[in-house]
Each structure stands twice: as C-alpha cells, then as structure tokens.
VOPAGU-2260 file (C-alpha; in pm, 1 decimal, decimal comma):
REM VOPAGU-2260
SITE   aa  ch    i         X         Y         Z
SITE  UNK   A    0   10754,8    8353,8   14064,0
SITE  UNK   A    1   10904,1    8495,7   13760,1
SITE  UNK   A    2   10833,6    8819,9   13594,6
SITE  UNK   A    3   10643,5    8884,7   13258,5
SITE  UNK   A    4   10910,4    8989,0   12982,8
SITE  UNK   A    5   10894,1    9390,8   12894,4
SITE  UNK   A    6   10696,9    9452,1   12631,1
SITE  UNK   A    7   10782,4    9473,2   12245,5
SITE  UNK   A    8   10666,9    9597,2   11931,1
SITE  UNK   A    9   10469,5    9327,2   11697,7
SITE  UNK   A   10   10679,1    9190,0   11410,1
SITE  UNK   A   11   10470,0    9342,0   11036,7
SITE  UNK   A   12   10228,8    9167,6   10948,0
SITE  UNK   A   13   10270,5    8924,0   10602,1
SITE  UNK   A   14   10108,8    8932,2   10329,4
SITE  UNK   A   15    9975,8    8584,7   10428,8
SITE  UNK   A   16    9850,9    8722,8   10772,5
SITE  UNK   A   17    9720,9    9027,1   10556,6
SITE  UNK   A   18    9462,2    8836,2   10379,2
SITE  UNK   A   19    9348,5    8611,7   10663,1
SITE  UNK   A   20    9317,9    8925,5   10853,8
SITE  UNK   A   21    9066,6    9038,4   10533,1
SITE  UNK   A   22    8863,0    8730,3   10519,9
SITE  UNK   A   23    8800,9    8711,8   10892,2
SITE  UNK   A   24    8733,8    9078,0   10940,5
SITE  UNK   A   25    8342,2    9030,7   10846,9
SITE  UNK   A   26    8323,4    8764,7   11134,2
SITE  UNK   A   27    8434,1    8963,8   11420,1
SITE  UNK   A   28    8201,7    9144,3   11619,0
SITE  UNK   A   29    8295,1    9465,7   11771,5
SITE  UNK   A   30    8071,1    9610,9   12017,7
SITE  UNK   A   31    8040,2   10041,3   12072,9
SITE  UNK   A   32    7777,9   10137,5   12272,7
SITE  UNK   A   33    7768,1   10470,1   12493,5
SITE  UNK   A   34    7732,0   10369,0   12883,0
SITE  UNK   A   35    7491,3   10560,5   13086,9
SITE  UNK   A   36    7755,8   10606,6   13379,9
SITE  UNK   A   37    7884,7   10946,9   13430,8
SITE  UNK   A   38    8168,5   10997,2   13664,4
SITE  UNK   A   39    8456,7   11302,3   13733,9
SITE  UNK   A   40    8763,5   11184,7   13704,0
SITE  UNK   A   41    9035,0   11441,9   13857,1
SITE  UNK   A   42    9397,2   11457,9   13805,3
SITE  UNK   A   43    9700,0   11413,3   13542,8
SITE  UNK   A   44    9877,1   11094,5   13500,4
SITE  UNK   A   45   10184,5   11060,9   13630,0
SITE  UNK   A   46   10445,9   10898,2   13442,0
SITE  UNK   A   47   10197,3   10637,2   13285,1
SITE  UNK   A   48   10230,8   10375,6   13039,6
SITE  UNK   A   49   10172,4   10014,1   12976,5
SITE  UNK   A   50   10452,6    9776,9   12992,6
SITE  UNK   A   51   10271,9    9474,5   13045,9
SITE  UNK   A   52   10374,6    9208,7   12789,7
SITE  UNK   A   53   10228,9    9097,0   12441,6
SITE  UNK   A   54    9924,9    8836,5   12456,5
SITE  UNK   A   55   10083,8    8474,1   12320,4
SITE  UNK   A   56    9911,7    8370,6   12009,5
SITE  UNK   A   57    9539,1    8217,7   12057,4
SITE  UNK   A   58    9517,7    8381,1   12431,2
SITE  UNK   A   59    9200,7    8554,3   12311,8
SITE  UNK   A   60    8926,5    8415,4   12057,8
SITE  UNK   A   61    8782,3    8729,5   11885,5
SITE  UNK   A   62    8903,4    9064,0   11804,1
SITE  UNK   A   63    9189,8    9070,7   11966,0
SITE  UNK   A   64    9425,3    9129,8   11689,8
SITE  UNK   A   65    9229,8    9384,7   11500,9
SITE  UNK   A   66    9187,1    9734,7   11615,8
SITE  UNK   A   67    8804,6    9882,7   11567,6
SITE  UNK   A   68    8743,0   10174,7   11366,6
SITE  UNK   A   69    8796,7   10454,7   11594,2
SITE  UNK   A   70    9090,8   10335,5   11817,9
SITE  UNK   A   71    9430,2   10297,3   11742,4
SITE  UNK   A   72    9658,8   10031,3   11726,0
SITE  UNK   A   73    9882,6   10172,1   12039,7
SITE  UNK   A   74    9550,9   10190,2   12259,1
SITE  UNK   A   75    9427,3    9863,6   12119,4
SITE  UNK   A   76    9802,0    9662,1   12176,2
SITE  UNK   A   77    9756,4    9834,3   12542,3
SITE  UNK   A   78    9384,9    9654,7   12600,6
SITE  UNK   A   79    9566,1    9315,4   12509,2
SITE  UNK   A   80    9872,7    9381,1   12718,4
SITE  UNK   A   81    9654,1    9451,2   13003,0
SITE  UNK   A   82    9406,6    9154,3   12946,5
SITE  UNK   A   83    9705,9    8919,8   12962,6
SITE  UNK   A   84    9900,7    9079,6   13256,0
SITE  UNK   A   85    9549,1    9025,8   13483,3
SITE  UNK   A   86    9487,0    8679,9   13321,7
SITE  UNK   A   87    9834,5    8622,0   13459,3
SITE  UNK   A   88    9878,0    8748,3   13767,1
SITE  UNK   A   89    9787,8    8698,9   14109,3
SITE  UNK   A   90    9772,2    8870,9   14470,6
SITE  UNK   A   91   10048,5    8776,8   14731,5
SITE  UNK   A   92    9842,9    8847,8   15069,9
SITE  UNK   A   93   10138,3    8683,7   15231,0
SITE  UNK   A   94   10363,1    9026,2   15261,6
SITE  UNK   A   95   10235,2    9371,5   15306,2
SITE  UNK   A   96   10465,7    9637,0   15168,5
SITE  UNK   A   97   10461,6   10054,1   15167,9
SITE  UNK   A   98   10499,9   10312,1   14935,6
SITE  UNK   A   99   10535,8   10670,2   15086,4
SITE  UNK   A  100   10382,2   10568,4   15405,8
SITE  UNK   A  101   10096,6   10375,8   15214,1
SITE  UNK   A  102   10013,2    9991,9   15244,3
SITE  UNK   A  103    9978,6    9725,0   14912,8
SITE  UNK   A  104    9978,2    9388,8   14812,4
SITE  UNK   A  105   10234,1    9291,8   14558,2
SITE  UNK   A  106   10111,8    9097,0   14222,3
SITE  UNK   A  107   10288,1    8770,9   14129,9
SITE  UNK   A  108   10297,2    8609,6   13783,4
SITE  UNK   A  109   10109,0    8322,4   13808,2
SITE  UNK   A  110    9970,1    8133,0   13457,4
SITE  UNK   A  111    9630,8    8101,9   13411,1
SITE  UNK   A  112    9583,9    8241,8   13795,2
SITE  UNK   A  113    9500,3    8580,0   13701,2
SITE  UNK   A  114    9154,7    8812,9   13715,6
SITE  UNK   A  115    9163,4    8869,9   14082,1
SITE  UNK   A  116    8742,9    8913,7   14186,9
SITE  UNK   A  117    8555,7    9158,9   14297,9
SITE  UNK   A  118    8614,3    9139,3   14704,1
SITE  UNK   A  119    8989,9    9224,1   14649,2
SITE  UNK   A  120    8923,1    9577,1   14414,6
SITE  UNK   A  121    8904,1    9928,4   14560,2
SITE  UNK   A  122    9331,7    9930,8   14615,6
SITE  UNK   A  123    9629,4    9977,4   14469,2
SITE  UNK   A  124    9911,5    9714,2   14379,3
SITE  UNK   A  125   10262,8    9667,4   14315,0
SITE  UNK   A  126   10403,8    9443,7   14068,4
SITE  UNK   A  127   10775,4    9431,0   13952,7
SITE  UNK   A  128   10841,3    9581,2   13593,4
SITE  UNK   A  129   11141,3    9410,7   13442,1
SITE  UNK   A  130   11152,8    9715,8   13127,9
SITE  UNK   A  131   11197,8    9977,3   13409,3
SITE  UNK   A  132   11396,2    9730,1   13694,1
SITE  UNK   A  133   11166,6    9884,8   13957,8
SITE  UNK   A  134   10827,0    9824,4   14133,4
SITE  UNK   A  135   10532,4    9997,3   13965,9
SITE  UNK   A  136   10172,4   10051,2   14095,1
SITE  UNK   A  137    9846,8    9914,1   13948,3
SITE  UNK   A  138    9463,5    9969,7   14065,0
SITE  UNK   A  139    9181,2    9767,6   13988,5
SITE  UNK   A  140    8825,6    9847,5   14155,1
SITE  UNK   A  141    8677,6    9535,2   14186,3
SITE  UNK   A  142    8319,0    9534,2   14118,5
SITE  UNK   A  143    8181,2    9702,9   13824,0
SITE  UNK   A  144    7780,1    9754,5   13837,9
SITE  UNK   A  145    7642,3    9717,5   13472,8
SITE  UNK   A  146    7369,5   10018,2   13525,2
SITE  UNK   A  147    7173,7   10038,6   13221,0
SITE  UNK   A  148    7244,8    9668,8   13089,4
SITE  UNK   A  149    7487,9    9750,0   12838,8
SITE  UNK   A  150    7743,2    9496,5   12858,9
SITE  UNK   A  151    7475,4    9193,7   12990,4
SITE  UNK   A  152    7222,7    9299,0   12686,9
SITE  UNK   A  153    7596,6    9271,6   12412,3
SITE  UNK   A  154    7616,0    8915,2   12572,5
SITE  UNK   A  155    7311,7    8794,6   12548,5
SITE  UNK   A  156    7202,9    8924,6   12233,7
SITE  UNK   A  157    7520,8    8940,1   12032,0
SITE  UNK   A  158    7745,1    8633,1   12234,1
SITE  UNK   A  159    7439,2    8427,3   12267,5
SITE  UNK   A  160    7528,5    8392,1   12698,7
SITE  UNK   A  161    7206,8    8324,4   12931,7
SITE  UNK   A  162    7063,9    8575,6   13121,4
SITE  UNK   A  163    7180,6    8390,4   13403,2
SITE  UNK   A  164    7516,8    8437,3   13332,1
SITE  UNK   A  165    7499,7    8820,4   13164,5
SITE  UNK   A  166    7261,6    9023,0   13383,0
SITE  UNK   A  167    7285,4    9408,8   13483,4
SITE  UNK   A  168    7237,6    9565,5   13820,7
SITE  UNK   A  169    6875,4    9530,2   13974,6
SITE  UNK   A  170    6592,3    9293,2   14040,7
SITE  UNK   A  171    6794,7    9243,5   14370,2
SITE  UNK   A  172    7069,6    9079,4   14189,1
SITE  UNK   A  173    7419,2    9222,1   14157,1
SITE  UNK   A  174    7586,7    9254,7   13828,2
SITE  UNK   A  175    7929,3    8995,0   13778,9
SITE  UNK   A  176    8158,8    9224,7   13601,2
SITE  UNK   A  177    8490,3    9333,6   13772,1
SITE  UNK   A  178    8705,3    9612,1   13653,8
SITE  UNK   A  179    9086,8    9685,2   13610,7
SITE  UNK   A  180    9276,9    9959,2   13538,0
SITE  UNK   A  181    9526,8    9949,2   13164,3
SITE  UNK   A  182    9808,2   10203,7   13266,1
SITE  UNK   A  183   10082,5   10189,1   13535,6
SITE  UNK   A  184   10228,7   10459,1   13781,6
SITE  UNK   A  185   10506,1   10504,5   13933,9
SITE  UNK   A  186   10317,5   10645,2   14229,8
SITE  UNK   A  187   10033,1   10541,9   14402,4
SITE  UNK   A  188    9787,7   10813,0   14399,1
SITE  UNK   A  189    9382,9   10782,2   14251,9
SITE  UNK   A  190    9490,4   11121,4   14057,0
SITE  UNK   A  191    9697,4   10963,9   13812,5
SITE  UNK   A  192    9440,3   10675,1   13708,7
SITE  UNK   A  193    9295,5   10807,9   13393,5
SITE  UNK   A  194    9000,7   10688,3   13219,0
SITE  UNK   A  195    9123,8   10361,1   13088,5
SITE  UNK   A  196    8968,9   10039,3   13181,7
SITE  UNK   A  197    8937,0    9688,2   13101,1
SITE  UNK   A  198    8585,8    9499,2   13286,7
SITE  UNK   A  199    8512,6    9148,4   13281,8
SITE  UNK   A  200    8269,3    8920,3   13303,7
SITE  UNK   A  201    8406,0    8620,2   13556,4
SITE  UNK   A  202    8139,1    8401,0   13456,1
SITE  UNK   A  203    8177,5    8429,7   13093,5
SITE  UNK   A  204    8518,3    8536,6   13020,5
SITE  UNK   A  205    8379,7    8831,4   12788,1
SITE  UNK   A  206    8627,8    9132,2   12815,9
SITE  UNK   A  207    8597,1    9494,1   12708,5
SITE  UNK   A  208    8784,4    9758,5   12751,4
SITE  UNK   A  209    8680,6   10146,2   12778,9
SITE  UNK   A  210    8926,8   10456,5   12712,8
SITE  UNK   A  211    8665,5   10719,2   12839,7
SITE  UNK   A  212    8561,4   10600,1   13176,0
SITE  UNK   A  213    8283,7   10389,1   13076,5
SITE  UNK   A  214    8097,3   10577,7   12830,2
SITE  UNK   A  215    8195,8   10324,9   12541,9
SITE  UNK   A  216    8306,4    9980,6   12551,9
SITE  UNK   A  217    8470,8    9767,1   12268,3
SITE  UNK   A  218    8444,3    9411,9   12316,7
SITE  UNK   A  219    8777,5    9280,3   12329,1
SITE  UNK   A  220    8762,5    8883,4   12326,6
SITE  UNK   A  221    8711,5    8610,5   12598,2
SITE  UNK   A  222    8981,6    8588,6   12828,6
C-alpha cells in the first residue's frame, strides 16, 4: 500500500472562492451543543501533532471548508486531516508489531476502506508518517455511547436521518457512533491522548469532531 503524502498548507483563497464562500455560508449548518459526558483526562502530550494529509476537493459535503465561530482554522484543517486519514485507512491484522515491549496493528492506506468499527477500538496503532520518515502511533476507542442524545437528536432534527438510523444509548439499544482520536504520538502511551476527537456515525456518515473531550461537538460533514 502506499502512504498518504505529508501534509501542506492550503493555497489563499481567491477572490472568486471568497464570495462563494459568502453566499454559501448561510446554508451550512454548524452544530455546538455541550455533551453531558464528563470524563478526567490525565497526562501531557507528547510530541503531538497532525500530519495526516489535506481532504481532496468534494471529500466532505458540508462545512468542511469553513471554520465555526469559535475554532480556528489550524484545529479545524486538523478535524479534516483526520476525517480523511480514517476514511482512508485500514487495519493490517496480518502482522503484529511492538513498541517498547507493547503489541499493535499497523494502519494501511487503503481508498475508500477507511472508518475501522467499533469491535476493533480500545488500542493503539501504528501507521507510517512519510513528513517524519518514521512509524507514529494513533488510538481510536471504538464505540462511542451517545448518553444524553446529543448527536442522534442534531441528526434527526437538523439532518433530517430516521430515528432508526440516529438513536442514543437506551431503550436496550446501543448507540452507532464510533470514535477516533485527531493527534499523533510518537509513543504509545493513553497519557499523551488529549481531548481531541472525531465520532462518527457508520450508518449515516455524519462526522463531528470535539476538542474538549466531548463536551461540544461541531458537525463536521458526511464522510
């Protein structure tokens, strides 16, 4: 498989792109809410980033290319990177490598293959990072339970989805979304997550991504 190119730094926008970036801006939804999930999250990062590469043109359908109030365009060109680099990758359960004495399964490019699903979160990855010529490490968690409705209510109330297809934990059911984590490390250790996280619903495609652990959530586009 061959690797995802390093990332780069958007060309300025035209004046062209300028005004269709005006006249669209009404159109796009862009979803806030604060989650009812409280967690502790422990640790520093260590040597963190996001390399993953730019989105191509059209890979997302809503806001992807326009930053909400409130977050910036670095954070909001990482959400994007890190959309695409799950969209596009995929687990190699063929091979089992080690990182100071620890076990993981590598990530291989793959188009269109991406989102691994809920039964393969709770671990760390490795994936090959052509900017830095090394391996770097990766965690997603698999499923994320949608306690207090906030993401299935945005769907079906502001995305028009079914309540089949949008629902939150309870009534015995068990909510679809699966969560993945933006930033990199050069180590693999749960200390040096962070806070940043992109969830997705499988059935749907709808994407949003978090910066403080859950407690808001910008929608990000459909993946």
């Amino acid at each position: 498989m061959s690797t995802l190119s390093p990332s780069r730094v958007p060309e300025p926008e035209s004046s062209v792109e300028r005004g269709q970036r005006s006249r669209l801006r009404g159109h796009r939804r862009i979803l806030s809410v604060v989650g009812m999930l409280l967690a502790l999250v422990g640790g520093v990062a260590v040597d963190s980033g996001t390399a993953f590469a730019q989105p191509p043109s059209g890979s997302c359908t809503h806001t992807c290319n326009n930053p909400p109030a409130g977050v910036s365009r670095a954070d909001w060109n990482a959400a994007n990177q890190a959309a695409d680099f799950w969209a596009n990758h995929t687990i190699d359960f063929h091979a089992v490598n080690y990182s100071g004495g620890r076990s993981y399964y590598h990530l291989d490019q793959w188009a269109g293959r991406g989102w691994p699903g809920q039964a393969t979160g709770g671990q760390w990855f490795g994936y090959w990072e052509p900017s830095l010529h090394r391996t770097q490490f990766v965690y997603y968690g698999g499923r994320f339970n949608d306690n207090g409705g906030n993401l299935a209510n945005h769907e079906q109330n502001f995305l028009h989805v079914s309540a089949s297809r949008a629902f939150s934990t309870g009534n015995g059911r068990t909510a679809p979304y699966v969560e993945y984590d933006l930033d990199y490390h050069n180590v693999v250790d749960n200390r040096a997550r962070g806070q940043r996280r992109i969830v997705r619903n499988p059935n749907t495609g709808n994407t949003y991504v978090t910066y403080d652990h859950y407690q808001s959530f910008y929608y990000l586009g459909r993946w």
